[in-house]
Residue frames relative to the residue before (quaternion, step in Angstrom):
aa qw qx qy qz dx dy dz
X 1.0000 0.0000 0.0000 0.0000 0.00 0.00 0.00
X 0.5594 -0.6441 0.4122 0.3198 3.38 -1.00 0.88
X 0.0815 -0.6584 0.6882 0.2937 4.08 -0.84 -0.13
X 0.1065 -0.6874 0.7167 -0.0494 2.73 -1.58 1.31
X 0.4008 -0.6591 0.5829 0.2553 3.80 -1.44 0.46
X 0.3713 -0.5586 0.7319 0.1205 3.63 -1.12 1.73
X 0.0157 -0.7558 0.6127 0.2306 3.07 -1.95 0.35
X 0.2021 -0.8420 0.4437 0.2308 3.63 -0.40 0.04
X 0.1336 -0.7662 0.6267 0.0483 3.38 -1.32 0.77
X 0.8626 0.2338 -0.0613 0.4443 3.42 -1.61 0.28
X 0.8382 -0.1513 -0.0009 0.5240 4.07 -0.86 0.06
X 0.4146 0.7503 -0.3418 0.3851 3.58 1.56 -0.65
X 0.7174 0.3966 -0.1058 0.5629 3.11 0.43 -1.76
X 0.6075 0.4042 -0.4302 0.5315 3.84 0.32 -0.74
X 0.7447 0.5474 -0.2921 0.2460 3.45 0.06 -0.93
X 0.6132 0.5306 -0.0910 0.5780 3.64 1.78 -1.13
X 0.3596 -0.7642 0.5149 0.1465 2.87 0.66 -1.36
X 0.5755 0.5222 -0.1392 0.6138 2.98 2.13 -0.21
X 0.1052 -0.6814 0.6881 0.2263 3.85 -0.87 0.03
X 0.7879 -0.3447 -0.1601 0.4845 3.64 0.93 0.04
X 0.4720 -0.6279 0.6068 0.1217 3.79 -1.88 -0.09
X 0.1679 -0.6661 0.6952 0.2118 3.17 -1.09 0.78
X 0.1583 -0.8143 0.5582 -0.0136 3.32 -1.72 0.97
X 0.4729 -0.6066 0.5807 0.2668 3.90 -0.70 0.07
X 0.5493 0.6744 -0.4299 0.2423 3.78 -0.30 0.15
X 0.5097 -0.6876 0.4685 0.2188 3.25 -0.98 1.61
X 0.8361 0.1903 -0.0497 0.5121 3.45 0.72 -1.09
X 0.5015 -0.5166 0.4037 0.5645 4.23 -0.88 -0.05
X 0.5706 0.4811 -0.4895 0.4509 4.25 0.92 -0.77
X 0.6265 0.6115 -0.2592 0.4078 3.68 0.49 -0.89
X 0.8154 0.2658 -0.1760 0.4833 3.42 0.91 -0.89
X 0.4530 0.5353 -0.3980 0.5914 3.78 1.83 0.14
X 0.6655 0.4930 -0.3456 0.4411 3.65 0.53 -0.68
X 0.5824 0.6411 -0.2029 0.4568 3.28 1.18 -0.80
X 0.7091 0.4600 -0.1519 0.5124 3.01 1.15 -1.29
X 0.6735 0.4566 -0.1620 0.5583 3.77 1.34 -0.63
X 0.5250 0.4748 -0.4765 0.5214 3.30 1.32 0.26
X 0.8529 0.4677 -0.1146 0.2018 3.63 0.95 -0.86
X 0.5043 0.2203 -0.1115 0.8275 2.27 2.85 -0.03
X 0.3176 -0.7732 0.4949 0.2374 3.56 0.27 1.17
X 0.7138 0.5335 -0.2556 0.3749 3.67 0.62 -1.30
X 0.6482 0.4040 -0.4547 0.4582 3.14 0.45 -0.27
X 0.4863 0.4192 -0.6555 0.3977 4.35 0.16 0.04
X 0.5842 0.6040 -0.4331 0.3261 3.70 0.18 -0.44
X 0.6252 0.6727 -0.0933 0.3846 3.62 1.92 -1.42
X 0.7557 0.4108 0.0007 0.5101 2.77 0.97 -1.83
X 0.9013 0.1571 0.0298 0.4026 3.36 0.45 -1.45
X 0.2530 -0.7568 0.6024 0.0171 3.46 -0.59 1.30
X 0.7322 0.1757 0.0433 0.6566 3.91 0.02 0.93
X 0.6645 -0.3419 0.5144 0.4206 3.50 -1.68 -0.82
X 0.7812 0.3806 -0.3120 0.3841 3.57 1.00 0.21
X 0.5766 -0.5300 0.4424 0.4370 3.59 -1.10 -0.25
X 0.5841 -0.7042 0.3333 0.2276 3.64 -0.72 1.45
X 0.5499 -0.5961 0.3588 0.4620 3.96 -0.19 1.03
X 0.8629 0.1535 -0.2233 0.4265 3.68 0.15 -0.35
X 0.3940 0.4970 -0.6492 0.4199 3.58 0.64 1.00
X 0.1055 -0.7940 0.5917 0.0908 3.15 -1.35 0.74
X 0.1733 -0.7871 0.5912 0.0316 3.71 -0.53 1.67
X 0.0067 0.7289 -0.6841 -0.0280 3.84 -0.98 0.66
X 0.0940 -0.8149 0.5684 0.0633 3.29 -1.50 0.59
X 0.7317 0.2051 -0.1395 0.6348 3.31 -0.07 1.20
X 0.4927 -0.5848 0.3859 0.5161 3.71 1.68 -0.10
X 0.6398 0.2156 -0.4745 0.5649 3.98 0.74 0.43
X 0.5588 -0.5208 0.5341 0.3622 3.04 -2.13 1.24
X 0.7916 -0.3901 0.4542 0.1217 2.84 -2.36 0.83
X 0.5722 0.6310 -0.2310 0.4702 3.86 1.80 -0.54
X 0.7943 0.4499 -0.0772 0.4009 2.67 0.95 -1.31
X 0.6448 0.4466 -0.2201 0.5799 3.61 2.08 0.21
X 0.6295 -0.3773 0.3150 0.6018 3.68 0.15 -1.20
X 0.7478 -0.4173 0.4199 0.3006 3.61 0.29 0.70
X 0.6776 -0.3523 0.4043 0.5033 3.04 -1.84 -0.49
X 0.5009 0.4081 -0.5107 0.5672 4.30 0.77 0.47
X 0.5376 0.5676 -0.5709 0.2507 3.67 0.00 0.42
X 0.5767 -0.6594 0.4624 0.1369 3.28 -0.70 1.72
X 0.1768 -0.6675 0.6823 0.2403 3.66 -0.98 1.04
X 0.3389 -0.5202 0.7775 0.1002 3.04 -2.34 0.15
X 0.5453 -0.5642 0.5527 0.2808 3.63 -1.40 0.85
X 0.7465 -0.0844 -0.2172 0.6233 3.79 -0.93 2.09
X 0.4711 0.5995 -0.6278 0.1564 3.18 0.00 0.85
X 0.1755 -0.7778 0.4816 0.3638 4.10 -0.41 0.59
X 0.3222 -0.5955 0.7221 0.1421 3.54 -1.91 0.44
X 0.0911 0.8231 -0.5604 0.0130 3.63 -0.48 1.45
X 0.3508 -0.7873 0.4895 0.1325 3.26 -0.66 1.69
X 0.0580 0.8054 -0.5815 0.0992 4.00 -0.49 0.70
X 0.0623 -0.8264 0.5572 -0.0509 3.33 -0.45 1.66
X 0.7405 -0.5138 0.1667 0.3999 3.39 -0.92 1.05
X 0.1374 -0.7706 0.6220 -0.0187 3.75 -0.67 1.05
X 0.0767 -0.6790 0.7301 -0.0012 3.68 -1.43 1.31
X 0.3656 0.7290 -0.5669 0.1161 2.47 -1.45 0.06
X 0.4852 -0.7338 0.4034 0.2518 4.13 -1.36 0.26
């Protein structure tokens, strides 16, 4: 399995304790599950169901995860996964 490098932003990072993580993971669902195995709380964050909650936003390589194959999008050695939950603010 490739290792690739998760970032985190906003309550993520507060939450981990991390800003980022290298990971193993064949696919980006594979490598979020991964990530929720190692920080239980955060499946509660991310995923809403078997999917990725309407306003988390997951990019890979800097294009969102929609706009390729989803959470079945295939990783590649150094690729990054940047996790970016909904931010307010003035």
């Amino acid at each position: 399995m490739p290792k690739i490098k998760v970032r985190l932003f906003a309550n993520l990072r507060e939450y981990t304790g991390a800003k980022e993580l290298e990971l193993e993971a064949g696919t980006v669902k594979e490598c979020l599950e991964m990530l929720c195995n190692i920080f239980p709380g955060l499946k509660n964050m991310i995923f809403k169901g078997e999917n990725i909650h309407p306003y988390m936003n997951v990019f890979l390589n800097g294009r969102n995860i929609s706009e390729l194959n989803g959470l079945g999008t295939a990783l590649n050695p150094d690729d990054e996964i940047a996790i970016f939950p909904p931010v307010s603010g003035g």
